[in-house]
C-alpha positions in Angstrom: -6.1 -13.4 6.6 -3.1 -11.0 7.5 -3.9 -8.5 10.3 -3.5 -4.8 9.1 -1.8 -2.3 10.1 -1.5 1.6 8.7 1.2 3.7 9.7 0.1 7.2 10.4 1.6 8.9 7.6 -0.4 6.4 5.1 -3.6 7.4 6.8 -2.8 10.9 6.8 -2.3 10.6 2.8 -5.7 8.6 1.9 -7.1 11.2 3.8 -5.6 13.8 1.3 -6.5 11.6 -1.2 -9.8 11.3 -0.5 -11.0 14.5 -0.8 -9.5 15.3 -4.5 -9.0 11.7 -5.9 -12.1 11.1 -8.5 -14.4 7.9 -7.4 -12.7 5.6 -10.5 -9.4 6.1 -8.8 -10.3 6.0 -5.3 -12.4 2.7 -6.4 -8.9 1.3 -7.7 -7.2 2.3 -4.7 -9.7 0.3 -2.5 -9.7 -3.2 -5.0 -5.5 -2.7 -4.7 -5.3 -2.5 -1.6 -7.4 -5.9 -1.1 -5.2 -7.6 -3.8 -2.7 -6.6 -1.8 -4.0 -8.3 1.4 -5.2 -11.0 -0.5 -1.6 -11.7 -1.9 1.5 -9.6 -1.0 3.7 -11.3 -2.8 2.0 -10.4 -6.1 4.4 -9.9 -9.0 4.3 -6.8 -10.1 5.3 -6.2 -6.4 8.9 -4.7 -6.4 11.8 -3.7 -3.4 12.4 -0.5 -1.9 16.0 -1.5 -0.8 15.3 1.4 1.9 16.2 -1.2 4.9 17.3 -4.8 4.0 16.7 -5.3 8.1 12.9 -4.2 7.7 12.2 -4.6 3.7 9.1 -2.6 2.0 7.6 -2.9 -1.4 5.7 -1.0 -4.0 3.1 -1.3 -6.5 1.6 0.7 -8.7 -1.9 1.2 -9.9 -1.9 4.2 -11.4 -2.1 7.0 -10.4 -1.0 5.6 -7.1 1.9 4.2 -5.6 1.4 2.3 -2.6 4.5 1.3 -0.3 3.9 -2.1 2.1 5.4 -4.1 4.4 4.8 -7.8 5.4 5.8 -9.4 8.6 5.3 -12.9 8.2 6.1 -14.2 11.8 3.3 -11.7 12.9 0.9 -12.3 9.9 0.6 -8.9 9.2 0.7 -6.2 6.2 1.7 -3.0 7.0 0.9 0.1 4.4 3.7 2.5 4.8 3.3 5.1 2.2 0.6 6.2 -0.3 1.7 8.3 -3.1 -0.9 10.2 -5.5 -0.3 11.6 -9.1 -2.6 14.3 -10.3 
């Protein structure tokens, strides 16, 4: 399995998210995140196009939009960004 790793801003967010994210979403938050680990190369994955040097990717379970990197040489999944619709 990838190692993880959560850049400060994404832990900063869940934390937001957290406190006013109902228990359905924040349960669908936790199983996307562990497809994500499971597979990052899922399809519904798509590019950010931010940097073509470091690429990211999204995916959506809504209401949330999750932003993730993958460094294959070091095995590791990076979450970025987590974005939250009311």
């Amino acid at each position: 399995m990838a190692e993880l790793a959560f850049t400060q801003a994404f832990l900063r967010r869940s934390f937001e998210v957290e406190k006013v994210a109902s228990t359905t979403e924040l349960e669908l938050l936790d199983r996307t995140l562990a497809r994500i680990v499971q597979n990052p190369y899922l399809p519904e994955r798509f590019p950010t196009f931010y940097d073509p040097q470091h690429p990211t990717f999204l995916i959506r379970a809504d209401p949330f939009l999750i932003e993730f990197a993958v460094d294959e040489e070091a095995d590791r999944i990076t979450f970025v960004s987590l974005f939250y619709r009311r």
